[in-house]
C-alpha positions in Angstrom: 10.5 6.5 12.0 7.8 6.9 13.8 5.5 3.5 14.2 2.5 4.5 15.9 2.1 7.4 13.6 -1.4 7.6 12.8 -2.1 11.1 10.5 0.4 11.6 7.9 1.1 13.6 4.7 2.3 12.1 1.4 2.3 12.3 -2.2 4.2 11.1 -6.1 7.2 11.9 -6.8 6.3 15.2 -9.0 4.2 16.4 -6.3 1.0 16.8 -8.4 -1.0 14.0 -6.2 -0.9 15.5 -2.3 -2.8 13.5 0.5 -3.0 13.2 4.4 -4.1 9.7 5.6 -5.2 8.3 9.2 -3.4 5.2 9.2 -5.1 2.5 10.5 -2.7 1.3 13.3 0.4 3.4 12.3 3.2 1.5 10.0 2.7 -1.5 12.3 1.0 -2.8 9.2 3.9 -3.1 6.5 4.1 -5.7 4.6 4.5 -6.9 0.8 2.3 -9.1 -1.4 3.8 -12.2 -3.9 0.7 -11.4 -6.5 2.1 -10.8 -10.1 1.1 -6.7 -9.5 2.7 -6.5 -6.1 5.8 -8.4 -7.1 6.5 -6.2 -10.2 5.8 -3.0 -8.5 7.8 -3.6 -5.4 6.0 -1.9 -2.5 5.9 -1.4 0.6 2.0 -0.9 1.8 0.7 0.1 5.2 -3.3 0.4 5.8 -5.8 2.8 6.0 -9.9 2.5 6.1 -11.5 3.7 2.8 -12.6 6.7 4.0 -9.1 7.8 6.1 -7.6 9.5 3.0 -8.0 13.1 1.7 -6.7 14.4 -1.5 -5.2 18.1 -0.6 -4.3 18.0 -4.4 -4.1 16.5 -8.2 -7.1 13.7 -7.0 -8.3 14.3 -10.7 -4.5 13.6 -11.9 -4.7 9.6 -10.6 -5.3 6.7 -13.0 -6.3 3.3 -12.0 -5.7 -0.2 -12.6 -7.4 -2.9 -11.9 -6.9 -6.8 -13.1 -8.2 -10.1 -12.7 -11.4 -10.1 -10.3 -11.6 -6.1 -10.5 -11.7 -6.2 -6.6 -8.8 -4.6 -5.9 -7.9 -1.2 -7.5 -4.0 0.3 -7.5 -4.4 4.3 -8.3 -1.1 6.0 -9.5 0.1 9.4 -10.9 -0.8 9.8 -14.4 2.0 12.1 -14.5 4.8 10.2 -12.7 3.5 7.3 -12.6 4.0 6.6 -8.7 1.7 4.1 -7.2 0.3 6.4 -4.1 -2.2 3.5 -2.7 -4.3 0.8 -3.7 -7.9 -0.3 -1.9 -7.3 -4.3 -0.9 -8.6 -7.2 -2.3 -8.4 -9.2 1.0 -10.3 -6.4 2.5 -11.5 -3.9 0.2 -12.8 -1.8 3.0 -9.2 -0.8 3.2 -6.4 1.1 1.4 -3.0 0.5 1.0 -0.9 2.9 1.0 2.6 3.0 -0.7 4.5 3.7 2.6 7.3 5.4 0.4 4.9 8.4 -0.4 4.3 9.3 3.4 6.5 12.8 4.1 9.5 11.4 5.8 9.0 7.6 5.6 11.1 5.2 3.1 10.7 1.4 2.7 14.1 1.5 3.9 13.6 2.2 7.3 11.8 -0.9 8.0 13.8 -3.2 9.5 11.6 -6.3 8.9 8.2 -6.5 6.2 5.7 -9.4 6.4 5.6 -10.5 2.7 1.9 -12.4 2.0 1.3 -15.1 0.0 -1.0 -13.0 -3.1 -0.4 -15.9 -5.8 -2.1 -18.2 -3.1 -4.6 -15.1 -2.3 -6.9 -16.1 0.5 -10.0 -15.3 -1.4 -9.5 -17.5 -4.3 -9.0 -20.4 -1.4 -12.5 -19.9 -0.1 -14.6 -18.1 2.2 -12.7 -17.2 5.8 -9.3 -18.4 4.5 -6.3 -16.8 6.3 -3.8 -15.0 4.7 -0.7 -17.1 4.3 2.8 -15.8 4.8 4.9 -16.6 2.1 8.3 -15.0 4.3 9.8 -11.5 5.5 12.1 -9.3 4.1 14.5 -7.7 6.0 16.7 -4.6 5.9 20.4 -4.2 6.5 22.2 -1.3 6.4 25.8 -0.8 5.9 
């Protein structure tokens, strides 16, 4: 796996939704979120700026869904249903991206994932709170 890698390719599982992405400081970025969303959903995000993602196909095929303040907006395949990315509440001048949908990447090859405190979301605890961590998961193969 390669952690400084900056352009990649991804997309769902039935291939309809195709993207390349400049990521914003390679997969050094994983991490997971406690929010009632991220917990049910289960992924592993890495970041990109808003404008570091082309659609090379099925753009028109994403739904999205949004909740609570609106701010943050999770896009999927309406065909497959795999969440591709997500642009951030804690900074919506980013993306997430679901690091399983990268061409060659699977949340199973990260050894260790920050996991951030999203129940305790630092914009509900005022203006220039930190994001807390609420612990890391780690990986161990057999």
């Amino acid at each position: 796996m390669p952690p400084d890698a900056t352009r990649m390719t991804g997309g769902c599982h039935c291939g309809t939704v195709r993207f390349e992405v400049t990521l914003s400081d390679g997969l050094n970025t994983a991490r997971r979120c406690t929010c009632s969303y991220c917990r049910m959903r289960g992924a592993v995000a890495v970041s990109a700026a808003l404008g570091g993602i082309t659609f090379l196909a099925g753009e028109a095929s994403l739904s999205c869904y949004s909740f609570n303040t609106g701010t943050a907006k999770h896009f999927f395949c309406s065909r497959c249903g795999i969440y591709t990315h997500h642009q951030r509440r804690s900074n919506p001048h980013q993306y997430g991206i679901n690091a399983a949908c990268l061409d060659g990447i699977s949340p199973f090859d990260f050894e260790r994932v920050v996991v951030y405190d999203g129940v305790n979301h630092p914009r509900d605890q005022g203006e220039g709170a930190p994001a807390k961590v609420a612990g890391v998961l780690r990986f161990f193969p057999e």
